[in-house]
MIGU-872406 format. One line per 5 residues: number of its first residue (from 1); their letters; for each residue x, y, z of N, C-alpha, C, O. Coordinates in nm, 2 decimals. Each point is the difference from the previous one (the first is absolute). Layout:
! MIGU-872406
NUM = a = X Y Z X Y Z X Y Z X Y Z | ...
This chain:
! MIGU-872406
1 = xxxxx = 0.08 -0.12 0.00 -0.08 0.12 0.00 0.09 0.12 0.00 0.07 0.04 0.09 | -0.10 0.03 -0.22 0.08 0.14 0.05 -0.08 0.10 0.11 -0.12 0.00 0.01 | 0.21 0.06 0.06 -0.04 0.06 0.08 0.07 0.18 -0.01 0.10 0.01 -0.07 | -0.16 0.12 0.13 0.04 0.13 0.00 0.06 -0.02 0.15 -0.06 -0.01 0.11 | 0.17 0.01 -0.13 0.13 0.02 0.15 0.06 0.19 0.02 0.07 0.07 -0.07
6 = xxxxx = -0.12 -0.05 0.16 0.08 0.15 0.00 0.01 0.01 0.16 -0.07 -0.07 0.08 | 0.17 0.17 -0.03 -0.02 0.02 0.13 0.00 0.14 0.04 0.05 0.10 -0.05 | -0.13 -0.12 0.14 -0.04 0.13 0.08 0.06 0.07 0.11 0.10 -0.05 0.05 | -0.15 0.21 0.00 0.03 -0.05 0.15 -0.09 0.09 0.04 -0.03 0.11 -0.06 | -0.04 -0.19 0.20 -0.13 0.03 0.02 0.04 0.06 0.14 0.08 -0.05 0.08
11 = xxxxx = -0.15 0.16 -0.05 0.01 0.05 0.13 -0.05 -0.07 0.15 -0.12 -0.03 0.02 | 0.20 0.01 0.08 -0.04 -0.04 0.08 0.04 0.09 0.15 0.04 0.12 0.00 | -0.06 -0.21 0.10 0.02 0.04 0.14 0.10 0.09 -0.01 -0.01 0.12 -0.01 | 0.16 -0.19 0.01 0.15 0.03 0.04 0.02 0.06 -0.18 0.12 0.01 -0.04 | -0.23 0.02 -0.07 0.10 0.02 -0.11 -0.05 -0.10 -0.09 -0.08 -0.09 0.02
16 = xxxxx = 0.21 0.14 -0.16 -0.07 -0.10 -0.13 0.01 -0.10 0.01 0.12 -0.02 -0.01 | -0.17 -0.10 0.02 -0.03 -0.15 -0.04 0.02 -0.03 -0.16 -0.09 0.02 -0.08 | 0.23 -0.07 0.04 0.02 -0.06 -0.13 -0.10 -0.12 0.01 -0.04 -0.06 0.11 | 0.01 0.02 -0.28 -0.09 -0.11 0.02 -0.01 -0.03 -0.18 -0.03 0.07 -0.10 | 0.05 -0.18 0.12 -0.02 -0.06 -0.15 -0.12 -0.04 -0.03 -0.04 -0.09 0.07
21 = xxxxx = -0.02 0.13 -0.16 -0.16 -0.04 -0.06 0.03 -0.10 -0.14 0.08 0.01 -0.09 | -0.16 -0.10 0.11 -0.06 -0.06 -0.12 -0.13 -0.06 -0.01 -0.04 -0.10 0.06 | -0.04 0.18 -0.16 -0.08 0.01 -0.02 0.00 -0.08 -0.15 0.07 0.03 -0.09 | -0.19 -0.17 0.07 -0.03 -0.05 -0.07 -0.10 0.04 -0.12 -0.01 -0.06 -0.10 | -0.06 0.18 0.14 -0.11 0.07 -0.05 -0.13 -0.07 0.05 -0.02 -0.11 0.04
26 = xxxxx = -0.08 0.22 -0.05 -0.13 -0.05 0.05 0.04 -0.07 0.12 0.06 -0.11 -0.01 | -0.07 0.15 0.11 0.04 -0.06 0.13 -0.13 -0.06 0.06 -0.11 0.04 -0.03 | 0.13 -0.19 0.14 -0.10 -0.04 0.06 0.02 0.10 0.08 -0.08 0.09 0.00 | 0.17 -0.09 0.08 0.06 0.02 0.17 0.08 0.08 0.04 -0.08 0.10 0.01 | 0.18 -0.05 0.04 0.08 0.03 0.01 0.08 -0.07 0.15 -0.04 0.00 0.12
31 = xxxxx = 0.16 -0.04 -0.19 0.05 -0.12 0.09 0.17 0.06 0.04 0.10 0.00 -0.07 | -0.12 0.03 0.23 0.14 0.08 0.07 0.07 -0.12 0.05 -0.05 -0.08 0.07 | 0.20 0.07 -0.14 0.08 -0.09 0.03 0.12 0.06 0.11 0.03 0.12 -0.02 | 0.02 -0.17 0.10 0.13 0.03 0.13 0.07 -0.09 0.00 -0.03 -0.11 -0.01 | 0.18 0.17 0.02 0.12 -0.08 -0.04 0.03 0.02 0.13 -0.06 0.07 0.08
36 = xxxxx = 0.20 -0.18 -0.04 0.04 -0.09 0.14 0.09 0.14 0.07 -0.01 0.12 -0.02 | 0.06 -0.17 0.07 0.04 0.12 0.12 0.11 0.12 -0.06 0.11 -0.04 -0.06 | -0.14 0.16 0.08 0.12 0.10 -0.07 0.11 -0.02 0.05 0.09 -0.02 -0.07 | -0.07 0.00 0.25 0.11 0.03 0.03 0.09 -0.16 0.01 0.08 -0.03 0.09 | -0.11 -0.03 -0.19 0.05 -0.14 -0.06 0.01 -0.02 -0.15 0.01 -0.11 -0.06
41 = xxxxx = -0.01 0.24 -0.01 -0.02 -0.01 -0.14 -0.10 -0.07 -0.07 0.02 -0.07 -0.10 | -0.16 0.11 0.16 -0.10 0.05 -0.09 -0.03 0.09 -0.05 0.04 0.11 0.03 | -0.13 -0.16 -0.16 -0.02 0.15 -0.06 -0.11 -0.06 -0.13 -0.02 -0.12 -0.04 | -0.04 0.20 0.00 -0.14 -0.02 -0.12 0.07 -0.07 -0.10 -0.08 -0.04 -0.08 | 0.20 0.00 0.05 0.05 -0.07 -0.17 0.00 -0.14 0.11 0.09 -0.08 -0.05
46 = xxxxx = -0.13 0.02 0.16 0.05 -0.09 0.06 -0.09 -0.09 -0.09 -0.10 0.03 -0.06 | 0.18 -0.19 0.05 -0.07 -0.09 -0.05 -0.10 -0.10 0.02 -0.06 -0.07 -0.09 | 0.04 0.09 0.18 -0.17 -0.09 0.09 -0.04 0.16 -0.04 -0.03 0.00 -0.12 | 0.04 0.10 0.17 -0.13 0.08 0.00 -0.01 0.02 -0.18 -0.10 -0.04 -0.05 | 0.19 0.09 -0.01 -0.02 0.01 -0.15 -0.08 -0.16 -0.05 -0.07 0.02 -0.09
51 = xxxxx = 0.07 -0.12 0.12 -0.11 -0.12 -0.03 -0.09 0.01 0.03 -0.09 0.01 -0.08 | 0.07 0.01 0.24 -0.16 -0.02 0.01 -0.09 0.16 -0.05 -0.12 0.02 -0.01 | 0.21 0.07 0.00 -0.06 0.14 -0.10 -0.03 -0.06 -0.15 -0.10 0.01 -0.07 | 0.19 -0.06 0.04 -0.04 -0.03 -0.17 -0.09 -0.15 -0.04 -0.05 -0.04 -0.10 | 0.04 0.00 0.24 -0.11 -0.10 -0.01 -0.16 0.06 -0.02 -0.07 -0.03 -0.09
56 = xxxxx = 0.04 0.11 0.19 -0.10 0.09 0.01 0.00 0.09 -0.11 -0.11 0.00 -0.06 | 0.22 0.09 0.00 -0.03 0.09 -0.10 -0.04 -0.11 -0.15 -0.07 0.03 -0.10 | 0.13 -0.16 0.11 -0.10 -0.16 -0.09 -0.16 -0.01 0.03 -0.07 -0.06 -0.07 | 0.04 0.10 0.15 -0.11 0.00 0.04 -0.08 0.10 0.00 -0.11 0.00 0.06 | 0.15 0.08 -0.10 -0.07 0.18 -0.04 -0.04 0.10 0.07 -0.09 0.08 0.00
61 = xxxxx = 0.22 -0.10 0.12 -0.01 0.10 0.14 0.11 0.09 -0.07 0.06 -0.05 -0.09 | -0.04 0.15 0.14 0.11 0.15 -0.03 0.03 -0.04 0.12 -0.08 -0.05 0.08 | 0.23 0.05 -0.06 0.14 -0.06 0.05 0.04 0.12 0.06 0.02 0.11 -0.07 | 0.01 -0.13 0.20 0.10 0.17 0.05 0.09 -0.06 0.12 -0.03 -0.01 0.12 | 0.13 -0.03 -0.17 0.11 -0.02 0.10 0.06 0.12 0.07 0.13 0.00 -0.02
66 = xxxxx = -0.15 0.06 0.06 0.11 0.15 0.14 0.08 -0.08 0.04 -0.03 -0.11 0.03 | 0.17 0.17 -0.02 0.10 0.05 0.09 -0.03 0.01 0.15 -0.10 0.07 0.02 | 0.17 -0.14 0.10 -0.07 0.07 0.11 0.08 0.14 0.02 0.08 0.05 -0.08 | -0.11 -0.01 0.21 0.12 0.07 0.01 0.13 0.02 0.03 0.03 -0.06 0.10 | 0.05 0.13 -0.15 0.09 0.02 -0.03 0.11 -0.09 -0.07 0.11 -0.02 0.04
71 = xxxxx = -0.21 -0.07 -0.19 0.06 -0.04 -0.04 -0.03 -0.01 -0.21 -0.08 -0.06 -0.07 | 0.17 0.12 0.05 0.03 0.06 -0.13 -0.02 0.11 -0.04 0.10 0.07 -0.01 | -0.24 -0.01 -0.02 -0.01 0.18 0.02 -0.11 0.02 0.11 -0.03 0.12 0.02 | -0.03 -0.24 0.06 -0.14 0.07 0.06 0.12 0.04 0.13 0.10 -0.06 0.04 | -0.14 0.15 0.00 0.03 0.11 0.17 -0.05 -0.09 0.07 -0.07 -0.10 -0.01
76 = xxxxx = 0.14 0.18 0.13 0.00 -0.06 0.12 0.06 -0.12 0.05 0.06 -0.06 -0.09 | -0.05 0.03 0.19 0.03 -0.07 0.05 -0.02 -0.17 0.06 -0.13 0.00 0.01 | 0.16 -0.08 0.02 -0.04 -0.15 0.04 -0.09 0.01 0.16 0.04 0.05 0.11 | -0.15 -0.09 -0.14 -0.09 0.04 0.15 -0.09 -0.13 0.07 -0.10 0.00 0.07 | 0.17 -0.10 -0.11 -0.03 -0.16 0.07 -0.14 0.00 -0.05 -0.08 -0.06 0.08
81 = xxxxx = 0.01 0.10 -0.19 -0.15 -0.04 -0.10 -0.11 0.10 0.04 -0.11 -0.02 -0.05 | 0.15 0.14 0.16 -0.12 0.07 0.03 -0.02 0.08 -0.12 -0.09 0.01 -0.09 | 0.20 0.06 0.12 -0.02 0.10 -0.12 -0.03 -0.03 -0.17 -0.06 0.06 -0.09 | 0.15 -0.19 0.12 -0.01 -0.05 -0.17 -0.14 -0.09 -0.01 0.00 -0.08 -0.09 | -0.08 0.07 0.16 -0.16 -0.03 -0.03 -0.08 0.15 0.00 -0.10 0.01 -0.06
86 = xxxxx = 0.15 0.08 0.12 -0.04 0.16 -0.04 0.01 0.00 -0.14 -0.08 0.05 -0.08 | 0.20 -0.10 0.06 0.01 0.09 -0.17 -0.04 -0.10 -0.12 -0.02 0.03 -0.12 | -0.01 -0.17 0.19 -0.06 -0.08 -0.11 -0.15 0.03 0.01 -0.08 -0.06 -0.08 | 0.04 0.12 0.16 -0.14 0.07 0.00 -0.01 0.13 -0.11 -0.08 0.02 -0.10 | 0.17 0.06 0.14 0.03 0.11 -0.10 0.00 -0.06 -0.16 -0.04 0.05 -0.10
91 = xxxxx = 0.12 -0.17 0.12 0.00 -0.03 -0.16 -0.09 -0.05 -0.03 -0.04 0.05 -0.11 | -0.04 -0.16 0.18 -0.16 -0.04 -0.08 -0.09 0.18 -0.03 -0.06 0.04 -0.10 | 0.07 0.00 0.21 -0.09 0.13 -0.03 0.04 0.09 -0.13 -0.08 0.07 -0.07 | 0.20 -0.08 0.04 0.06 0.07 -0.09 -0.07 -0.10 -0.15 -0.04 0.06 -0.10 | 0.05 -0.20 0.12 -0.04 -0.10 -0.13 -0.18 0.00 0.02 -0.08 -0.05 -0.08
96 = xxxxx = 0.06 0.09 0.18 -0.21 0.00 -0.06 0.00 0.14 -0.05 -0.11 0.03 -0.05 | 0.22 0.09 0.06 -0.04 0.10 -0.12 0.08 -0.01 -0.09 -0.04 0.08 -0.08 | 0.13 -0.13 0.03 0.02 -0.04 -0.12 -0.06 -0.13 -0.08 0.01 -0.01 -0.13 | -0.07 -0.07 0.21 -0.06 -0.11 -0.10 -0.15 -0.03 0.00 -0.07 -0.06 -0.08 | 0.03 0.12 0.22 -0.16 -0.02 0.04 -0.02 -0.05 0.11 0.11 -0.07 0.03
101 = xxxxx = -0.21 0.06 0.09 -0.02 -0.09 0.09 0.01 -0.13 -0.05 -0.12 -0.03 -0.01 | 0.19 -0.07 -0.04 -0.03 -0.12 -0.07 0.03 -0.07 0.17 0.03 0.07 0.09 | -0.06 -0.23 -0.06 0.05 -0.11 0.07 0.16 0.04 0.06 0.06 0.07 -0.07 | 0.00 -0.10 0.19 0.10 -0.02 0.01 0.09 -0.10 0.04 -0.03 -0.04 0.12 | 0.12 -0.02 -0.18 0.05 -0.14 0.06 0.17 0.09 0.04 0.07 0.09 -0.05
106 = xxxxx = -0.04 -0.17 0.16 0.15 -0.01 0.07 0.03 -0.10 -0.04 -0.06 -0.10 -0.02 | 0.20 0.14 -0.01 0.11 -0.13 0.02 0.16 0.07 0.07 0.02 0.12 0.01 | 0.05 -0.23 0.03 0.09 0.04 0.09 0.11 -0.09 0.00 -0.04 -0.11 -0.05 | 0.13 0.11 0.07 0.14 -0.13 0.04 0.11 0.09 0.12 0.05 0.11 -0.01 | -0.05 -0.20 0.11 0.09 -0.03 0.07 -0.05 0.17 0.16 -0.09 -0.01 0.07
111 = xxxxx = 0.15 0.08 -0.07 -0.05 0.13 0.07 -0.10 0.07 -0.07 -0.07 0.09 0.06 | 0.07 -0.12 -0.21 -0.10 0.10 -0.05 -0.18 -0.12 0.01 -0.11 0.05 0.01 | 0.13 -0.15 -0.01 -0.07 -0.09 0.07 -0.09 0.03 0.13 -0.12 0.00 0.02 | 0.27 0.05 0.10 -0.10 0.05 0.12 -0.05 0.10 -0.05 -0.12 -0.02 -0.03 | 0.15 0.14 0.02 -0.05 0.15 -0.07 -0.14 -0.05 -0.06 -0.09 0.06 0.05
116 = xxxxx = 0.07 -0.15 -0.14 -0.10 0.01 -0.06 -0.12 -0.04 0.09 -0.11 0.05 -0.02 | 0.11 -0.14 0.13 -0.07 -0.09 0.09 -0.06 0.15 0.05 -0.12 0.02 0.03 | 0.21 0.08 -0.02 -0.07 0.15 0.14 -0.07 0.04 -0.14 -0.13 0.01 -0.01 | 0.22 0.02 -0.09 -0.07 0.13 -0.08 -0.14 -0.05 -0.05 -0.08 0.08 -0.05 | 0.03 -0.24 0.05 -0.09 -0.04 0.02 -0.10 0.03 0.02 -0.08 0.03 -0.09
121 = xxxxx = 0.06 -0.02 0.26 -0.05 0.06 0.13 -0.01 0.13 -0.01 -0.10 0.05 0.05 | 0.20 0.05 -0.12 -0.02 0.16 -0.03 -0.14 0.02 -0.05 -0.09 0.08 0.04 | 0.11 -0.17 -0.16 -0.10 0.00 -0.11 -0.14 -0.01 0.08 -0.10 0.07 -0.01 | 0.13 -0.18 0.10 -0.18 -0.05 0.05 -0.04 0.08 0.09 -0.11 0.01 0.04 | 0.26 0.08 0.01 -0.10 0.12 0.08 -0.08 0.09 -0.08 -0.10 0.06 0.04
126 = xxxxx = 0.18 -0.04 -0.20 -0.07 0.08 -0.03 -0.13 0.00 -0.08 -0.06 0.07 -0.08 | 0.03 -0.25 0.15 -0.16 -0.03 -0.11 0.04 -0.06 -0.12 -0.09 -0.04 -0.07 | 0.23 0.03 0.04 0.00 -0.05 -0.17 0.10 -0.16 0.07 0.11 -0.02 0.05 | -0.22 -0.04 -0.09 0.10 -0.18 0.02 0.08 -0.03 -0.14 -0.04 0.04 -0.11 | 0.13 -0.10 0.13 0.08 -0.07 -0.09 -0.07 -0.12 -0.06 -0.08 -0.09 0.04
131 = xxxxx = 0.13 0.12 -0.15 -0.07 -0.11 -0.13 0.08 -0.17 0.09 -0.06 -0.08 0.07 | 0.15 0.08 -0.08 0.12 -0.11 0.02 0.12 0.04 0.03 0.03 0.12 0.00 | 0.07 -0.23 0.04 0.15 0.08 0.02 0.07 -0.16 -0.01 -0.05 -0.10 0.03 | 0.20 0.14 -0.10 0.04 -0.10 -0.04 0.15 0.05 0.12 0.05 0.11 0.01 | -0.01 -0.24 0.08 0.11 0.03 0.09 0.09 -0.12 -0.03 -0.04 -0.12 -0.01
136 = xxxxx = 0.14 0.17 0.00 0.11 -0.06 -0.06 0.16 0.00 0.12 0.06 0.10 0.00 | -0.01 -0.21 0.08 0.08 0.00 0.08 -0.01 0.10 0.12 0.08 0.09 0.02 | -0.22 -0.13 0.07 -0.03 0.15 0.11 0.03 0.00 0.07 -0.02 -0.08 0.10 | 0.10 0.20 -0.10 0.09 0.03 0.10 -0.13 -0.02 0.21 -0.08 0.08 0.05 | 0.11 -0.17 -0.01 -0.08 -0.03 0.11 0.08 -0.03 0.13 0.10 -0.08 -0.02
141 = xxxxx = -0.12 0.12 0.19 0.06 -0.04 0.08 0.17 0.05 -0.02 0.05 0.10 -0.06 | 0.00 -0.22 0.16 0.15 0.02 0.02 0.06 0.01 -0.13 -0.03 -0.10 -0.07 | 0.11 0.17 0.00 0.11 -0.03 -0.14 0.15 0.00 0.03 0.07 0.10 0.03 | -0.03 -0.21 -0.03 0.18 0.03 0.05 0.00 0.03 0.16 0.10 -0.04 0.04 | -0.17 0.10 0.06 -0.02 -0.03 0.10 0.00 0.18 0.06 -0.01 0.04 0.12
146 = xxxxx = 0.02 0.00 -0.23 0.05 0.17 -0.01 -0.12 0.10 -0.06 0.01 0.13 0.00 | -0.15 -0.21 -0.06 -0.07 0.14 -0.02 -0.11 -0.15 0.03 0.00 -0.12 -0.03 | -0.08 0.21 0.09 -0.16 -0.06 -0.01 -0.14 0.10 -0.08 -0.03 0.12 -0.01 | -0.02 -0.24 -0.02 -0.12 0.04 -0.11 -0.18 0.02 0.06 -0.08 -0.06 -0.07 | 0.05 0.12 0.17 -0.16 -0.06 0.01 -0.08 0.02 -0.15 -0.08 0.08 -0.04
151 = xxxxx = 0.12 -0.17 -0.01 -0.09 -0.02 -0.17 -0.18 0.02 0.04 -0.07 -0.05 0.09 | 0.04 0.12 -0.15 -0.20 0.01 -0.01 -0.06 -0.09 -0.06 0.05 -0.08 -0.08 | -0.19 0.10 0.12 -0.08 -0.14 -0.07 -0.07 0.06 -0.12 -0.07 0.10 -0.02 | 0.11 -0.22 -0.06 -0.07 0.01 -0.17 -0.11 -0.06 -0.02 -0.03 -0.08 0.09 | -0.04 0.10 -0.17 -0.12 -0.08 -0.04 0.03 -0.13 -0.01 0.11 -0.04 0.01
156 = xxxxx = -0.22 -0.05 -0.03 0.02 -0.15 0.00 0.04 0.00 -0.13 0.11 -0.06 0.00 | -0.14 0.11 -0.17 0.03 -0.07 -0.07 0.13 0.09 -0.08 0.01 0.02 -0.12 | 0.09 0.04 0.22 0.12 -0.01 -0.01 0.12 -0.06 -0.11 -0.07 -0.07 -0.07 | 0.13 0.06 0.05 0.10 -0.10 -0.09 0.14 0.06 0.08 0.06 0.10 -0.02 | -0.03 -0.20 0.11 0.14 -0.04 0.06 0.06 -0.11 -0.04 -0.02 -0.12 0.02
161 = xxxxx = 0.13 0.21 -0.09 0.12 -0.15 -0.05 0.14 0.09 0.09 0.04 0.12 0.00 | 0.00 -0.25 0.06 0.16 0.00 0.08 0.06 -0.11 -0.07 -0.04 -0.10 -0.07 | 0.15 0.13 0.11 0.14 -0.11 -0.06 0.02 -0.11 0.12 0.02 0.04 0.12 | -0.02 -0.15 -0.16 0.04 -0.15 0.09 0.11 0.01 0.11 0.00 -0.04 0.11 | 0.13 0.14 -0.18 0.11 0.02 0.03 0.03 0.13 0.03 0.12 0.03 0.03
166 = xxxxx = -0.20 0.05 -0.04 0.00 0.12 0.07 0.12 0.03 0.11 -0.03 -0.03 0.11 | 0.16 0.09 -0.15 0.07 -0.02 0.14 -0.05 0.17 0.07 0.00 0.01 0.13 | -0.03 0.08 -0.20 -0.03 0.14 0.10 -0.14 0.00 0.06 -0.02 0.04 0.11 | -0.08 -0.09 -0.18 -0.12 0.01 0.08 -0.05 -0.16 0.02 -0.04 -0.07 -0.09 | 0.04 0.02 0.20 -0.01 -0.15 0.02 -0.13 -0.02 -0.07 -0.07 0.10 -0.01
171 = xxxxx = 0.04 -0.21 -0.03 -0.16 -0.03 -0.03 -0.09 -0.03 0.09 -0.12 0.02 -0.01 | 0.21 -0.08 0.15 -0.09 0.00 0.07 -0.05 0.12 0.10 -0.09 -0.02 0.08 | 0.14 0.14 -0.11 -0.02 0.18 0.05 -0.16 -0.02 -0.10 -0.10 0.03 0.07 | 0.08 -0.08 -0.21 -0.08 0.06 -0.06 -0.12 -0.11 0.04 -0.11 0.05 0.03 | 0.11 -0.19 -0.02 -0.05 -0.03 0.05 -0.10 0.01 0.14 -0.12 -0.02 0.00
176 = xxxxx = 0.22 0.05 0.10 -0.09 0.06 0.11 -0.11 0.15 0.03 -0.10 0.03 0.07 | 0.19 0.03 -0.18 -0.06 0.17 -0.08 -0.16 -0.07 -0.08 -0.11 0.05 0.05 | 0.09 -0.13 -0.12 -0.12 -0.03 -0.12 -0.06 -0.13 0.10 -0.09 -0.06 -0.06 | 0.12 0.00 0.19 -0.10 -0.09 0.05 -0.07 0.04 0.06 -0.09 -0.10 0.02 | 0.04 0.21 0.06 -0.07 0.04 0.14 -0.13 0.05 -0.12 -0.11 0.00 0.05
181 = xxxxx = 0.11 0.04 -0.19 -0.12 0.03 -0.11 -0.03 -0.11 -0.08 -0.10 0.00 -0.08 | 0.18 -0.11 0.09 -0.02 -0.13 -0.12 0.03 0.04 -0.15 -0.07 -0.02 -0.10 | 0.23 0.11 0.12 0.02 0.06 -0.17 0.09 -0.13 -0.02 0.09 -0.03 0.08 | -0.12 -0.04 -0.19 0.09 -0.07 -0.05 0.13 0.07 -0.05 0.00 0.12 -0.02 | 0.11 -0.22 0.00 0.17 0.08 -0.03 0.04 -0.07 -0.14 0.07 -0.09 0.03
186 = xxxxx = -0.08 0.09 -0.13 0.09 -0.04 -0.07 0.13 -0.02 -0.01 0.07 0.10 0.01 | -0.03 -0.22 -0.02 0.17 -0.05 0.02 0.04 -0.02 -0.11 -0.07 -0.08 -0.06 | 0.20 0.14 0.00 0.06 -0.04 -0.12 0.14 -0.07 0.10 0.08 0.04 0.08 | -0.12 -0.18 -0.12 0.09 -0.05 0.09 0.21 0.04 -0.08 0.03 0.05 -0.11 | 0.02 -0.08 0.18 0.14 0.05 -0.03 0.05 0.15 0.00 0.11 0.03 0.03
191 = xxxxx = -0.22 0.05 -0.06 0.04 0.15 -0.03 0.03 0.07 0.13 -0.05 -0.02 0.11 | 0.15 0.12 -0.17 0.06 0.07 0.10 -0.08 0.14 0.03 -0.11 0.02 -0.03 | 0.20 0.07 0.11 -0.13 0.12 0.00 -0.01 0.11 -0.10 -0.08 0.09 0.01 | 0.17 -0.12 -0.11 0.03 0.07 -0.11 -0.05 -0.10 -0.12 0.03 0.02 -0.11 | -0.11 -0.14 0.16 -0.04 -0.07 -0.13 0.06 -0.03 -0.14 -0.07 -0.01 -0.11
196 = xxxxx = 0.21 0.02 0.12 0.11 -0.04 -0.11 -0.06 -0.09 -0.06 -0.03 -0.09 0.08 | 0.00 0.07 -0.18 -0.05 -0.08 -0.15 -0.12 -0.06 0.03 -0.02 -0.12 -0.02 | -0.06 0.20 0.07 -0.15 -0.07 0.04 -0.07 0.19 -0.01 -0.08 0.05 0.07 | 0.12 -0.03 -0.15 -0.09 0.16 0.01 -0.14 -0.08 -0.11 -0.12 0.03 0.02 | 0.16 -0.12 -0.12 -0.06 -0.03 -0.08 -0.18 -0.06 0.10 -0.12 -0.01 -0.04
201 = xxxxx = 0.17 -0.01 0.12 -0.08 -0.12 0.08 -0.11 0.13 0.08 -0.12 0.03 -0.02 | 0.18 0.01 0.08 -0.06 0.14 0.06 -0.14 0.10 -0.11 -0.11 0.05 0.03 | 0.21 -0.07 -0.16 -0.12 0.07 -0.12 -0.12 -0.14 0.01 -0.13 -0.01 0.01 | 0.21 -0.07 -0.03 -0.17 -0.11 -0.02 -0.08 -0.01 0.11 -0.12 -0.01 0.00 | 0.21 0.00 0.10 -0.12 -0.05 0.10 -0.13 0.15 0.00 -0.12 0.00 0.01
206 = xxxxx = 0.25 0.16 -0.02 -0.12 0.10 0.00 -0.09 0.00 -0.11 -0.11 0.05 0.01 | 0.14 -0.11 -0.15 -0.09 -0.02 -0.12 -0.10 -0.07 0.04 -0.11 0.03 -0.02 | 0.15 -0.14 0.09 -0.15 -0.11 0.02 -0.07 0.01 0.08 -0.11 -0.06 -0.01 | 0.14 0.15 0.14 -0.07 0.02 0.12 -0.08 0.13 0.01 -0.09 0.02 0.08 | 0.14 0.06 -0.20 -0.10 0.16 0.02 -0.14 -0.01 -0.06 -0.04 -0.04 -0.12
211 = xx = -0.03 0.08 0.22 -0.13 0.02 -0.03 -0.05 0.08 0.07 -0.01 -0.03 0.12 | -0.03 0.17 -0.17 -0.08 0.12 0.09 -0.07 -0.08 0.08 -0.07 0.06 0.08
């Protein structure tokens, strides 16, 4: 599918929010993707989040991967997901006036995963529920023994895929995060938390499982 790719920068809290769009035309949805942690070298060209964005923009959602902050041109600073659920609020608000109130679906990998679980919750305070959200390696609980996650609760029909072999976020953190609601987890067994040669697996399982 060709797609129109350009990037923006959309105003937020702390300043501009860089943000790559792609837009398939005629949009169903509009579907905000979050890349894994900045102050570990994340960033919007990341490869889980650039998949499950171009899985979705296959499926006729407009694609907006952001920068958090303070990483590549968006401002500001690293603020442990408060702030950067502020400005992914800013950015959906900024994509229902450039594309329309359409549906909104999240997707997320690794910290941009937790971020999506709150900016969620942002949304449902403000009366507009999320279509779906696709979570990809969630950042949940203890990590390395040095940052903890209270991850938020998603809807039941969710799409959680973690890696078997996961060495930064255990599976069993995500497990105990998705049992106390009965969210099933997707295991791509062997994969790491960077899903090295299984990105392929990640597009299908999101091909076969989306359904508004």
């Amino acid at each position: 599918m060709k797609t129109n790719a350009e990037t923006v920068h959309i105003s937020g809290p702390a300043g501009p929010i860089e943000t790559i769009i792609e837009n398939p035309g005629n949009p169903v949805g509009i579907a905000l993707v979050c890349h894994p942690h900045p102050l570990f070298g994340g960033s919007n060209t990341n490869k889980v989040t650039q998949t499950v964005a171009r899985a979705l923009v296959r499926l006729n959602y407009v694609a907006l991967r952001p920068n958090f902050r303070g990483v590549g041109q968006s401002a500001g600073s690293h603020d442990d997901g408060r702030g950067e659920c502020d400005d992914m609020l800013a950015v959906l608000a900024d994509a229902r006036h450039r594309f329309g109130d359409l549906p909104v679906a999240l997707g997320g990998f690794s910290f941009g995963a937790y971020v999506q679980t709150h900016v969620a919750k942002g949304l449902a305070d403000e009366g507009r529920a999320v279509e779906r959200m696709v979570l990809v390696g969630t950042a949940a609980g203890d990590v390395k023994g040095i940052r903890r996650y209270t991850t938020g609760t998603v809807g039941e029909d969710t799409i959680v895929i973690h890696g078997g072999a996961d060495e930064t976020v255990p599976l069993a953190n995500v497990l105990a995060w998705a049992e106390p609601f009965d969210l099933p987890v997707i295991v791509i067994p062997g994969a790491d938390h960077f899903f090295h040669r299984r990105l392929h697996i990640i597009n299908d399982i999101v091909t076969r499982a989306w359904r508004p």
